[in-house]
C-alpha positions in Angstrom: 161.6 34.5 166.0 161.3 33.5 162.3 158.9 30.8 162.0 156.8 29.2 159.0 153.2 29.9 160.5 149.7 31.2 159.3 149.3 34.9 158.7 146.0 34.8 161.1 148.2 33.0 163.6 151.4 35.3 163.0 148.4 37.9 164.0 147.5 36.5 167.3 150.6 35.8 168.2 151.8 39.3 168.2 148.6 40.6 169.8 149.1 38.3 173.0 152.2 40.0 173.2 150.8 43.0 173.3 149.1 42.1 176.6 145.4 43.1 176.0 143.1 42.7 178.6 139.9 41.8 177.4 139.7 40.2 173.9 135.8 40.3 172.8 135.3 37.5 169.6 132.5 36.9 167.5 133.9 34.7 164.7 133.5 35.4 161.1 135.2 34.4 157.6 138.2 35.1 157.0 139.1 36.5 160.7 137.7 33.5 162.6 141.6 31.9 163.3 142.9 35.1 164.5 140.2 35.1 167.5 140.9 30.7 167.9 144.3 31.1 168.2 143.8 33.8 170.9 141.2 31.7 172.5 143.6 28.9 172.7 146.7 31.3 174.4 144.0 32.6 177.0 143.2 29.0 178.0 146.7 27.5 178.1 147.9 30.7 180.5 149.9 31.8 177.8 147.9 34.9 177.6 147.2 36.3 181.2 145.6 38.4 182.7 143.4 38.5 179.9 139.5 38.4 180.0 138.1 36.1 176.4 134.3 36.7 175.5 132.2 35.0 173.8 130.0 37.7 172.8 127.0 36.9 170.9 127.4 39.4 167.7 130.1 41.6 166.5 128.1 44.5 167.2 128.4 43.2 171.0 131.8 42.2 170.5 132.4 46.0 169.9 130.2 47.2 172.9 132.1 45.1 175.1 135.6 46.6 173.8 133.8 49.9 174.4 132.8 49.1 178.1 136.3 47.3 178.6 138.1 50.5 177.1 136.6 52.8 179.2 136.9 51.2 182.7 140.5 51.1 181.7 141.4 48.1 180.0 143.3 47.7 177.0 140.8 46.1 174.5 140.6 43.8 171.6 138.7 42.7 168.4 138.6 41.6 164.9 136.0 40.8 162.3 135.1 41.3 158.6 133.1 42.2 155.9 129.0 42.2 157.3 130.4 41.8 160.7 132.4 45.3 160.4 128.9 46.3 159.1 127.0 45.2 161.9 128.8 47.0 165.0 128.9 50.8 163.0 127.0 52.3 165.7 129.7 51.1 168.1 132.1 52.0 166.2 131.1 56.1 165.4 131.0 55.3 169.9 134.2 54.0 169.9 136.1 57.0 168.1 133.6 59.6 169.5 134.3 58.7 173.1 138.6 58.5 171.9 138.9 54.8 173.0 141.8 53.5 172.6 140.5 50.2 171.0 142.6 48.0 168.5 140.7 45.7 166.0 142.0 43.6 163.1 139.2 43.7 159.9 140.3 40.6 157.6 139.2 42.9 154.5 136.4 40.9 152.9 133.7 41.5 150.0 130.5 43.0 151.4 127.1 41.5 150.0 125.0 41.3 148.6 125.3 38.9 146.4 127.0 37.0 149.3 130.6 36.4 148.6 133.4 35.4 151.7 136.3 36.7 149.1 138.8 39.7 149.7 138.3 43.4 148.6 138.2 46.4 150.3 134.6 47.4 150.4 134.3 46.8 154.3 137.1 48.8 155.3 136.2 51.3 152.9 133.1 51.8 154.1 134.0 52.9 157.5 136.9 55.4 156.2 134.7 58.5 158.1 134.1 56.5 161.3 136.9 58.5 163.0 138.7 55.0 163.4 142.6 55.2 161.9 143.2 52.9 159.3 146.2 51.0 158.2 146.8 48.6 155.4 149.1 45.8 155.4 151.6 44.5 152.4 152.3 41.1 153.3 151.7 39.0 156.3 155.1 40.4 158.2 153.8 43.8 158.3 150.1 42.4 159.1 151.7 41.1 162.0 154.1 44.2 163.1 151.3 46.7 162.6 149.9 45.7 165.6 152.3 46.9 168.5 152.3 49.6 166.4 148.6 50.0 166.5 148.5 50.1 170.4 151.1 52.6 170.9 149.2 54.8 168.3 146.1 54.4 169.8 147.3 54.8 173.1 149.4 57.9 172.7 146.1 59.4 170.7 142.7 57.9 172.6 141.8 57.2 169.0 140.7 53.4 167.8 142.7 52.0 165.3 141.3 49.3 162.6 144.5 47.3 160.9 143.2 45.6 157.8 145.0 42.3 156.2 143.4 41.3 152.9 141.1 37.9 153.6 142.3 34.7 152.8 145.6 36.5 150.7 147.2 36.8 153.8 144.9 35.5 157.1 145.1 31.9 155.3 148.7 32.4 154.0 152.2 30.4 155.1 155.3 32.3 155.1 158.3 33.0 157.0 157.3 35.4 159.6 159.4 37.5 162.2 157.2 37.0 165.1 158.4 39.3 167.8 159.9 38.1 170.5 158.1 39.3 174.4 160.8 41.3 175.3 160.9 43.2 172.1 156.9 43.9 172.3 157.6 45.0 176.0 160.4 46.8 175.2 158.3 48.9 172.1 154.7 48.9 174.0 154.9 50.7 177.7 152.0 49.2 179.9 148.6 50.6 179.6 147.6 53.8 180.9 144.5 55.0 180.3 143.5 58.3 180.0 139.9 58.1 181.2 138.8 55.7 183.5 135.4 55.0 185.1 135.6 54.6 188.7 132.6 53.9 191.0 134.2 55.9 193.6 134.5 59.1 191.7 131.4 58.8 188.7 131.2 60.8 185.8 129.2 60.4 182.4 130.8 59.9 179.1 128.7 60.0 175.8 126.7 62.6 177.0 124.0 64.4 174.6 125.9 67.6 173.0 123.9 69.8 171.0 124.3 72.3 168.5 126.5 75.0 170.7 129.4 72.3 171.0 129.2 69.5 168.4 130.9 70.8 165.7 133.8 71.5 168.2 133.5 68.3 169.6 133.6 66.4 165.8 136.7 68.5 165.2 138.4 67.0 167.9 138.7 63.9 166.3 139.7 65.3 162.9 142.7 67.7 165.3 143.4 63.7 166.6 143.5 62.1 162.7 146.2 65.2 162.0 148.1 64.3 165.4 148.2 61.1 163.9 149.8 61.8 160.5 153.0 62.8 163.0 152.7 59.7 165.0 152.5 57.1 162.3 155.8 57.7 160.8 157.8 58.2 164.2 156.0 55.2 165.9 157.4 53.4 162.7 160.7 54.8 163.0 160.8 53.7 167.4 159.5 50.3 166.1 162.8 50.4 163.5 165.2 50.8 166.2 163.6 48.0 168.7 162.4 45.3 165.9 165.3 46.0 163.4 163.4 46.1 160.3 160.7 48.7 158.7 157.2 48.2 158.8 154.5 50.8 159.1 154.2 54.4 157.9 152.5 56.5 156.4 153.5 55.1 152.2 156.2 53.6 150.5 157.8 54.3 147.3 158.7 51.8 145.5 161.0 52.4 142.0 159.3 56.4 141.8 162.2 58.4 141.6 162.3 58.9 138.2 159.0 57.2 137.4 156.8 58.9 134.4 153.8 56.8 135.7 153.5 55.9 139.3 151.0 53.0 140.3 149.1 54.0 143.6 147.8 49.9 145.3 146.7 49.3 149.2 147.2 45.7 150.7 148.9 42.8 149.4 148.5 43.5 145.5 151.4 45.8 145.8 153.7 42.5 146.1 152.2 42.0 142.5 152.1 45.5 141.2 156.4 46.0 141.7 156.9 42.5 140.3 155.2 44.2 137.0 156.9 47.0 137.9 160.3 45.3 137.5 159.4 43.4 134.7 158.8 46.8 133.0 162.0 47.9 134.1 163.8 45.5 132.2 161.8 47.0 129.1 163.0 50.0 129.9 159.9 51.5 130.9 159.7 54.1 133.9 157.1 53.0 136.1 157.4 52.8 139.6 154.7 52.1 142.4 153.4 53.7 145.9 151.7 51.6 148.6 149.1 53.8 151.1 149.8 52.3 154.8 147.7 55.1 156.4 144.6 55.4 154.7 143.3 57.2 157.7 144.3 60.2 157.9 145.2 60.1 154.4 148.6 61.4 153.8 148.4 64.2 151.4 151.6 65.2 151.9 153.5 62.4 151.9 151.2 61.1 148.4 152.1 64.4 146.8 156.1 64.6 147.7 155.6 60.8 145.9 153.9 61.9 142.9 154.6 65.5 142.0 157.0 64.3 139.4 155.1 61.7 137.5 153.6 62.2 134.4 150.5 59.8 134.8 149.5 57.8 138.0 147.3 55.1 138.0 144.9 54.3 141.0 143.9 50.5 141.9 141.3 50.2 143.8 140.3 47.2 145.6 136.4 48.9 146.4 133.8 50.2 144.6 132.0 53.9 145.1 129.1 53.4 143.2 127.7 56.0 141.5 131.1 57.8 141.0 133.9 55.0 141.0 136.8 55.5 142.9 137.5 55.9 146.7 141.5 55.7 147.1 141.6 58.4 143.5 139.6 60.6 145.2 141.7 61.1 147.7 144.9 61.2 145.7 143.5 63.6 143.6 142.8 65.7 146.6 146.7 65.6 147.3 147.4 66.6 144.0 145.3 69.8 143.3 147.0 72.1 141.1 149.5 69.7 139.8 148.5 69.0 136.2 148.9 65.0 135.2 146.9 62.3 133.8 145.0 60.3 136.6 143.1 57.1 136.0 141.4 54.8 138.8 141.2 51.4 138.1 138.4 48.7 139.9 139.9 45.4 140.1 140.0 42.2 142.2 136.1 43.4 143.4 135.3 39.9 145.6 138.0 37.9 145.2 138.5 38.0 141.0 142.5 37.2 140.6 144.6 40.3 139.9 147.1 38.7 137.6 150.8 39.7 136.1 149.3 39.1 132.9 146.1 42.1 133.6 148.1 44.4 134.7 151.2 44.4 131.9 148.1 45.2 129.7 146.7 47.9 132.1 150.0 49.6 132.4 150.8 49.4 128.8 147.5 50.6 128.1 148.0 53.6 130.4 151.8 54.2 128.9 149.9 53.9 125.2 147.8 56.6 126.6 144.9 54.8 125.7 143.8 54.0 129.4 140.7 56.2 130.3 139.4 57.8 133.4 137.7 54.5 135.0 138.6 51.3 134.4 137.0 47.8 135.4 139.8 45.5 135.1 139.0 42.3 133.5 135.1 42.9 133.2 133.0 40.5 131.7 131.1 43.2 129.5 129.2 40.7 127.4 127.1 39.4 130.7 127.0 42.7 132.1 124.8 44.1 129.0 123.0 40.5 128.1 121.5 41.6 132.0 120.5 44.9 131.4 118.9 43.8 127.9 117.1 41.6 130.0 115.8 43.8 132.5 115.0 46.5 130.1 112.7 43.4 128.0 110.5 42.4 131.1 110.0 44.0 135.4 109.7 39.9 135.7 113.6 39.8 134.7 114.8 38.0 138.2 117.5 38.3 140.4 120.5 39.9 138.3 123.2 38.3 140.4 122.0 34.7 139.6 121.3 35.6 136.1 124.9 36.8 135.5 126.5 33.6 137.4 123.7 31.6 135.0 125.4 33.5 132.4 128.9 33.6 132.8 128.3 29.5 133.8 127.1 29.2 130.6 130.0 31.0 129.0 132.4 28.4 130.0 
């Protein structure tokens, strides 16, 4: 049913039609009116049967989806940035033990500084957790990713995290294509668990392995992750045929075919990246852009049939590897060994800063000019950045550089 609603809502809606069974919630910014919404459809019997719990801490909100999971139950979360942080332990458990747990993480800044804002960093963060990952373009995809993310799960005992960029899209009205029940039914087969814990016939699960069988045992999961780059794309094909429209996959191309210089974005700065992209076109520049939806597994072979033909390609990333710079490039360059082209990561909209039109014409013209270099902060303030380190090269009694930047950059206006 098309409807004007709330991404986060658009979210819950879809999930209730996936019928979990236990929903654990701890609520945290920008998540928290994915888990109200389903709150409210558990209480009015829209949702049923479906245990909602309170739980006092996302680490116990993924300990419950882990006990939930195993006895047999198909399970449900969501959370964000520190939150995501906090239940890590569970969630190496959770992809260790193959549950097949789905959990929505509204992607949002990690601190400190504190900042409630969208980027990457949390999701990021987790990329070796053994938990697939898949990132969402707009709100209509945030919402159809999810019956996608059970059946995935499902089919694989694997965990899968679906990330929507905070705020961007959670806090966003559009038209959305909610799915109708009988679609969801008709796409998602009832639950089946592969391992159940029954009283009546008791085994152990998480059991101590040492070093004779853990390195078998890890690989498992990775064998699982490379299951999963088959999956992804045919789940997203059977969703197709029911739904009648594409969301999902493992990337999408967008204007590459005979792009010189290919843009490489995850989440909802893609909408911007092709609008540049067709501004550009009308210069009569060839640029075209590629969106990751699976970041995990990462598609290398899909990312190289993409890119092999480009002359340049130019990484946004939405995180921060400090130290070294780029996650996503990484990765791509991985998928690209032996094929000689420029590469250049890029670090922009770190917590929340605006990635405008007007940035990136100037990135990509930059990159075209050839005058673009191997790692790029976009739109960073450098004057504020070296007044700091002056400053706490001068005195050890230099103070908190987070407040002496926003002192700064306050000033500055």
């Amino acid at each position: 049913m098309l409807k004007q609603t709330e991404g986060s809502r658009a979210v819950a809606e879809t999930v209730a039609y996936c019928r979990p069974e236990v929903i654990a919630a701890y609520p945290i910014s920008p998540q928290t009116h994915i888990v109200e919404e389903l709150s409210r459809l558990v209480k009015a019997g829209v949702l049923k049967p479906c245990e909602y719990v309170n739980v006092e801490s996302e680490f116990a909100a993924m300990s419950m989806c882990i006990g939930a999971s195993a006895t047999g139950a198909r399970a449900y979360t969501a959370t964000a940035s520190q939150g995501l942080l906090y239940m890590v332990e569970a969630l190496y458990n959770a992809s260790g033990l193959g549950l097949p747990i789905v959990m929505t993480v509204a992607n949002r800044a990690i601190g400190a500084p504190i900042n409630i804002w969208n980027d990457h960093s949390d999701s990021m963060s987790q990329r070796d957790s053994g938990w697939i990952q898949l990132y969402a373009r707009d709100n209509q995809e945030a919402a159809d990713l999810h019956p996608q993310a059970f059946r995935l799960a499902e089919e694989l005992s694997l965990p899968v995290m679906v990330c929507m960029d905070g705020f961007v899209l959670t806090h966003a009205w559009e038209r959305i294509e909610v799915p109708e029940q009988t679609q969801v039914d008709a796409f998602l087969p009832a639950y089946e668990p592969r391992q159940v814990l029954d009283p009546a016939d008791p085994v152990s699960i998480g059991a101590m392995v040492g070093p004779e069988a853990f390195t078998e045992v890890r690989y498992l999961a990775h064998a699982k992750q490379m299951q999963a780059l088959e999956a992804i794309p045919r789940v997203a094909g059977e969703f197709r045929d029911v739904f009648g429209r594409s969301s999902g996959g493992l990337v999408h191309p967008y204007a590459c075919e005979d792009a010189e210089t290919i843009v490489v974005a995850l989440g909802s700065v893609f909408g911007t990246v092709c609008d540049v992209v067709d501004e550009m076109r009308e210069r009569g520049v060839r640029i075209g852009a590629l969106a990751i939806t699976s970041f995990r597994p990462f598609p290398l072979g899909a990312v190289r049939t993409a890119l092999r033909k480009a002359r340049q390609v130019v990484v946004l990333e939405r995180a921060l590897a400090v130290g070294i710079g780029g996650i996503v490039s990484s990765n791509v360059r991985t998928a690209l060994s032996g094929i000689q082209l420029d590469g250049h990561t890029v670090v922009a909209g770190l917590g929340g800063r605006p990635i405008t039109k007007e940035s990136l014409h100037r990135l990509f013209d930059d990159a075209i000019a050839g005058e673009l270099g191997q790692l790029t902060f976009l739109d960073l303030n450098t004057e504020v950045v070296e007044r700091e380190l002056a400053r706490m090269a001068r005195t050890r009694r230099s103070g908190p550089s987070a407040e002496n930047i926003l002192r700064d950059v306050g000033s500055n206006r």
